[in-house]
N, C-alpha and C positions, 0 to 999 in steps of 0.2 A: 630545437625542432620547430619547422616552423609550421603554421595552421595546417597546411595542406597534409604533412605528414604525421601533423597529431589525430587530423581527421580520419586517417588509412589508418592510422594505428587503432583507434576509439572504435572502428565499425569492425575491423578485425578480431579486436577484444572480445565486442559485445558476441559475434559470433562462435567463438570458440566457448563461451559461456555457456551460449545455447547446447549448442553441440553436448559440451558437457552434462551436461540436466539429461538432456534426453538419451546419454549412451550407455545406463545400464537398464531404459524401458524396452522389453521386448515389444515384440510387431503387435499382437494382440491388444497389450495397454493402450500401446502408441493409438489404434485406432477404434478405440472402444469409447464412449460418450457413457459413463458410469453416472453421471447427472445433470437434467434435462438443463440445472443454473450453470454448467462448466463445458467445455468442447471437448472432442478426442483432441487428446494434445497436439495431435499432426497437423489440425486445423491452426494451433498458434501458432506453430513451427511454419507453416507456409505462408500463414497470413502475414510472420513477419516480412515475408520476401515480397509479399503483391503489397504491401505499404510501404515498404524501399522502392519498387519497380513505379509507384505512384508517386512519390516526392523527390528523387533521386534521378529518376529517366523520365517519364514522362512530362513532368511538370516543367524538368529544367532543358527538357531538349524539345517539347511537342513531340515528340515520337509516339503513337498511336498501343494501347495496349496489344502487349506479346501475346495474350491468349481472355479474347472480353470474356470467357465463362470463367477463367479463375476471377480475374476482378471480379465479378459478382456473388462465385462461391465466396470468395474469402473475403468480402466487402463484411464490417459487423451489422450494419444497418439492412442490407440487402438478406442477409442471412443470419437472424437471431438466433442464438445459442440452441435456442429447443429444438431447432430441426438439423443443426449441423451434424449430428450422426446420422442421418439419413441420408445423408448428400455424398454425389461420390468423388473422395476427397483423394488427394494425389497421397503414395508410399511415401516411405522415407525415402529409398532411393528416388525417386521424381522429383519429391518437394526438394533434395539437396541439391540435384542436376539446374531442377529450375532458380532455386535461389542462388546458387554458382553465377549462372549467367548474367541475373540482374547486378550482380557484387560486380559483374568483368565490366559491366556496360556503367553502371554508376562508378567505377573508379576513374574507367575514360572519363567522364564529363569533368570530373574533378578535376582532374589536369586541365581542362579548356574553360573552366568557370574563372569568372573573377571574385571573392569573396570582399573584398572594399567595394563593390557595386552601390549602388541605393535601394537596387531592390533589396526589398525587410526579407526574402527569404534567404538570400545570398551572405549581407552582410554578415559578418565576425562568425560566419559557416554555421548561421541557424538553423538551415533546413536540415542539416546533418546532424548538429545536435538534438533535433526533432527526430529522428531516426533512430538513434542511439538509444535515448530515454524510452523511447517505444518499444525496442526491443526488451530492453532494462526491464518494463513493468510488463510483459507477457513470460519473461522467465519465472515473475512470482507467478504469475496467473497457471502458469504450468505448472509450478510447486504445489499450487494449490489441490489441482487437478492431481496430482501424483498421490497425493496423501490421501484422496478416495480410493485411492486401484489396489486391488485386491495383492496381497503377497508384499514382501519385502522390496523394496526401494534399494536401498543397502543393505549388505551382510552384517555394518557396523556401525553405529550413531558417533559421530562425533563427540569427546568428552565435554562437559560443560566448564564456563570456569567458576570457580568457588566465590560466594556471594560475601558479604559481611553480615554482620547483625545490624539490624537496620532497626530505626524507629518509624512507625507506620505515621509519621505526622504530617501536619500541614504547611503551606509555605503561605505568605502573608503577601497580597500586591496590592499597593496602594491604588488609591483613585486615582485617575489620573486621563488626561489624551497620549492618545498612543498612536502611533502609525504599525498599520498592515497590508500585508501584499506589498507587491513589488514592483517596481517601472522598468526592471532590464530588460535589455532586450534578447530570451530567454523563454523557452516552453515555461509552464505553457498557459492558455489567454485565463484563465478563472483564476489566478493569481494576481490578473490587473486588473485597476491601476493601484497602485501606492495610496492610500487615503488615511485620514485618522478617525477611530473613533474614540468616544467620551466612554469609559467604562466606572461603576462603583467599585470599591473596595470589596476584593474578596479573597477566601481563600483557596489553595488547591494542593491535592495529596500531592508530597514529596518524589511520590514511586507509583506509577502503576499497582491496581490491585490484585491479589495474587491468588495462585490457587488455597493459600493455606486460609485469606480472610474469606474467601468465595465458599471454602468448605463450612465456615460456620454460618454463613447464608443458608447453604442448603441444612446443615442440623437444624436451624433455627423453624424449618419449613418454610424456608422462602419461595419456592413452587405454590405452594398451597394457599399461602396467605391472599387470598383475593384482594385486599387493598394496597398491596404496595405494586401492585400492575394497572395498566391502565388497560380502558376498555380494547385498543385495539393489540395490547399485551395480550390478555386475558384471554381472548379469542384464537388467537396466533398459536398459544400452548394447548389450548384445548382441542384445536384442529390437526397440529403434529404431533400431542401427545408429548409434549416438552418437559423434561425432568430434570436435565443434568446439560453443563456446557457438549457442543458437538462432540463425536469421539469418546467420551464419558460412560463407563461403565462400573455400576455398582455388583462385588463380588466378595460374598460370605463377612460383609461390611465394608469392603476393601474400595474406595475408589480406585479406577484405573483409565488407562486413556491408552491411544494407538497410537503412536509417530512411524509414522512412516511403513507401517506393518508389522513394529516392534509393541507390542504391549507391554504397559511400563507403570509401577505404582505413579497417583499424580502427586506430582514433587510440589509440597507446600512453598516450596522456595521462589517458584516460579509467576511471569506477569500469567494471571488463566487468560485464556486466546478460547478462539472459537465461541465466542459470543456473541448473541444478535445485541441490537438494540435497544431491545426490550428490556433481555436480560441485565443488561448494566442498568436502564434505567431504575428497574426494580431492585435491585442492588442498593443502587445509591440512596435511595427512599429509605431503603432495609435500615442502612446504616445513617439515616437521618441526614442524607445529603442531599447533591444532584448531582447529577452532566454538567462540566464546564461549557462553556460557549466554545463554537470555534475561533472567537476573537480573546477571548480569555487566554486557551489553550496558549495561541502563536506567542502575545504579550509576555504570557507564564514560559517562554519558551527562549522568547529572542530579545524581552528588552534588558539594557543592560544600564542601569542608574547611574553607575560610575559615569560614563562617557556619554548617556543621556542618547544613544541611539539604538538600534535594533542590529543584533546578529544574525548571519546567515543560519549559524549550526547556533545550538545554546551554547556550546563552549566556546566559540570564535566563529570567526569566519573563515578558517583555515578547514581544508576537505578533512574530512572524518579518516580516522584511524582506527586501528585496533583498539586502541586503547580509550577509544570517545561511546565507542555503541557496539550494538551486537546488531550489524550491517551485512551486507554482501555474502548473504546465504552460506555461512562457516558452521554455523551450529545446529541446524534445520530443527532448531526451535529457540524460544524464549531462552534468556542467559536469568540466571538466580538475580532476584532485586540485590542492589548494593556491589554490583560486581565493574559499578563503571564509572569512578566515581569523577575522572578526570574529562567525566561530557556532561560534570555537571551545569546547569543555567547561573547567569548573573545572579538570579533570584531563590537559586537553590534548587530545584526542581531536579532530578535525574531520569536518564531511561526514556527521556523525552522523543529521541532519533532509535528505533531499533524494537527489537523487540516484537511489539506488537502495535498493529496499527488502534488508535484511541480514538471510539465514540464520542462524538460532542451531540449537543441537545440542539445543534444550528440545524437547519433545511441549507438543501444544497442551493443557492441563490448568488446572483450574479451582483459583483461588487459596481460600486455605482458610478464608476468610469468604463465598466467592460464592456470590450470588443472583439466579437469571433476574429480568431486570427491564430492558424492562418487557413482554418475549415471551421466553420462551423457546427460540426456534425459531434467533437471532441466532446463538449460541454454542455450547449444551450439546449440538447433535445432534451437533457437531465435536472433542467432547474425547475424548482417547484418543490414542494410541500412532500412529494414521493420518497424524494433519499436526505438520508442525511449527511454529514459530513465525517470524515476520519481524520486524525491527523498525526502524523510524526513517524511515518514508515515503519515495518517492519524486519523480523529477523531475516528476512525472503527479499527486500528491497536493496537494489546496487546504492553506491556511495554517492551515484550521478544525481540520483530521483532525491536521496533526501535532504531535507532543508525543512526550514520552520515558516516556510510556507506554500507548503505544499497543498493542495487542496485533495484529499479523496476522498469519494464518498460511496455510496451505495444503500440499498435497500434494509430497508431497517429489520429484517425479518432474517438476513446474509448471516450466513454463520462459517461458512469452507471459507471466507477470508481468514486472514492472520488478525484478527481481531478482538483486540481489551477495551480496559477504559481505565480512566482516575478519576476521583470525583472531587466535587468544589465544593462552596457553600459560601455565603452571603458573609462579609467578614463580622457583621453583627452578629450573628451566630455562632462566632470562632469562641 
């Protein structure tokens, strides 16, 4: 197959994807904004179309936008999350009519582009795998949004697959320089450039931490304990009245949790998700740890001693499988620790890709070659002391987005992401 028609094929895919997420939301969900931090989902759904109709037609033909009020409705900058339920936002039937069109007008360019150009957006069909991954991460973002809307999602949860008995331990990384981030040429720019850092010897859990070690957090009264929060922990719980991971419900002792509009005992077997920042950080203290770094994290992730270089995936550099992670939105939740064992890292580490996205104790910050490219607008309005970083994709993220250097981040206070952690500690300590 050659580029052109892996390209038709890839944006094809991503779309029937979408499609799918969205066809068993009736019309009400679809256009209901249920939290001022999420959109009605219709707003991802069309946004995906005016960000193809922006890098696909417009950019690569000069062709003048098809309608300037959707570009500004569905621009994110133009139109922050909090007011896009107000805003009046195109049906489904519209948003699919108009995304139709831009799909008919971007596949002509395709055929009239050259992709061996030297323009950086053309070459080896970046601007299109720029498309793809975009869509790729508003299918989470819509998962996300799904799992607040009221009623059932599905009639039936997907089965899980069966975990092992696992030892809750650490894994050992020596001292050492290391390289991270990457120089391909590849979405997207917070990932560049390639650089080494000098890191100390430490350790880091084996497995994401789970709901059954999370439950003895909370016996322990880990809520309550004022010192193992920090001041702007502390305040954060006391302002929402924070008790239990998102979704968390205590019943006649029973923990419980909601997927997807299923209410379901919480399965100690599982990575716990739906946690801020806070809460992992106070976690990790509980348990006499920390947050690894987000350079710890990747290292603990992708370097590989044997061959003395860094993997794309922790198991290889070969695309992710069934059998590596719990990827590509199959199980619409976390898979039982110990159930993957063949995506384990050079260094041992498991669960690293999938799952649940992991809290690092890093601020989101620009690595020290970085260049907006090929908007600006992606990254650098985000970097600063505000968000922190996540890393290693979740059960909700496509096969395209994950990699062990991925950069995601967000507010430390987020909890509707698919969000865990693992914790580390200074190897003197081990």
């Amino acid at each position: 197959m050659d580029l052109k028609d892996r390209i038709s094929t890839d944006l094809d895919e991503a779309r029937r994807r979408t499609e799918e997420l969205l066809a068993p939301v009736d019309d009400e969900r679809l256009t209901t904004q249920y939290d001022h931090l999420m959109s009605p989902p219709v707003w991802d759904y069309a946004h995906i179309g005016v960000f193809e109709e922006l890098w696909l037609v417009q950019r690569l033909s000069g062709a003048p936008p098809m309608d300037d009020e959707l570009m500004r409705t569905y621009n994110a900058i133009d139109t922050p999350r909090v007011v896009r339920g107000r805003r009046e936002l195109l049906d489904r039937a519209r948003s699919a009519a108009y995304m139709e069109e831009v799909r008919r007008r971007a596949l002509a360019l395709l055929e009239e582009v050259s992709l061996d150009a030297e323009h950086p957006l053309l070459r080896d069909g970046f601007v299109y795998d720029l498309v793809v991954q975009h869509e790729h991460q508003h299918d989470e973002t819509i998962l996300q949004t799904l799992q607040l809307t009221p009623g059932t999602y599905r009639e039936t949860l997907p089965e899980l697959p069966a975990g092992r008995p696992v030892e809750h331990d650490m894994v050992s990384v020596p001292a050492g320089r290391y390289p991270i981030g990457t120089d391909a040429h590849a979405p997207y720019d917070n990932e560049h450039g390639r650089h080494e850092v000098e890191l100390a010897a430490f350790a880091i859990d084996r497995f994401p931490v789970t709901n059954g070690q999370y439950l003895e957090f909370l016996a322990d009264g880990g809520y309550r304990r004022e010192e193992l929060w920090s001041e702007d922990g502390r305040e954060w719980r006391w302002t929402f009245g924070i008790e239990a991971p998102e979704y968390w419900t205590c019943q006649d002792g029973q923990w419980r949790t909601v997927r997807y509009g299923h209410v379901l005992p919480v399965d100690p077997r599982l990575p716990v998700a739906h946690v801020s920042y806070f809460e992992a950080e106070a976690y990790a203290r509980w348990a006499g740890r920390r947050l690894p770094s987000e350079t710890e994290w990747e290292v603990a992730a992708s370097w590989d001693p044997a061959t003395g270089r860094a993997r794309r995936h922790p198991w290889g550099d070969e695309k992710p499988a069934a059998e590596h992670a719990n990827l590509d939105q199959r199980l619409l939740t976390a898979a039982p620790v110990g159930a993957y064992p063949a995506g384990a890292s050079a260094l041992g580490c498991e669960q690293m890709l999938g799952d649940v996205w992991e809290w690092t104790c890093s601020d989101f910050v620009p690595y020290p070659s970085f260049a907006p490219f090929p908007y600006a607008e992606y990254s650098e309005p985000f970097f600063g002391t505000e968000f922190k970083v996540l890393r290693g994709g979740s059960w909700a993220t496509r096969p395209r987005v994950a990699r062990n250097t991925f950069r995601n981040w967000d507010s430390r206070l987020k909890r509707l992401i698919f969000s865990g952690f693992r914790c580390a500690r200074d190897r003197a300590g081990s």
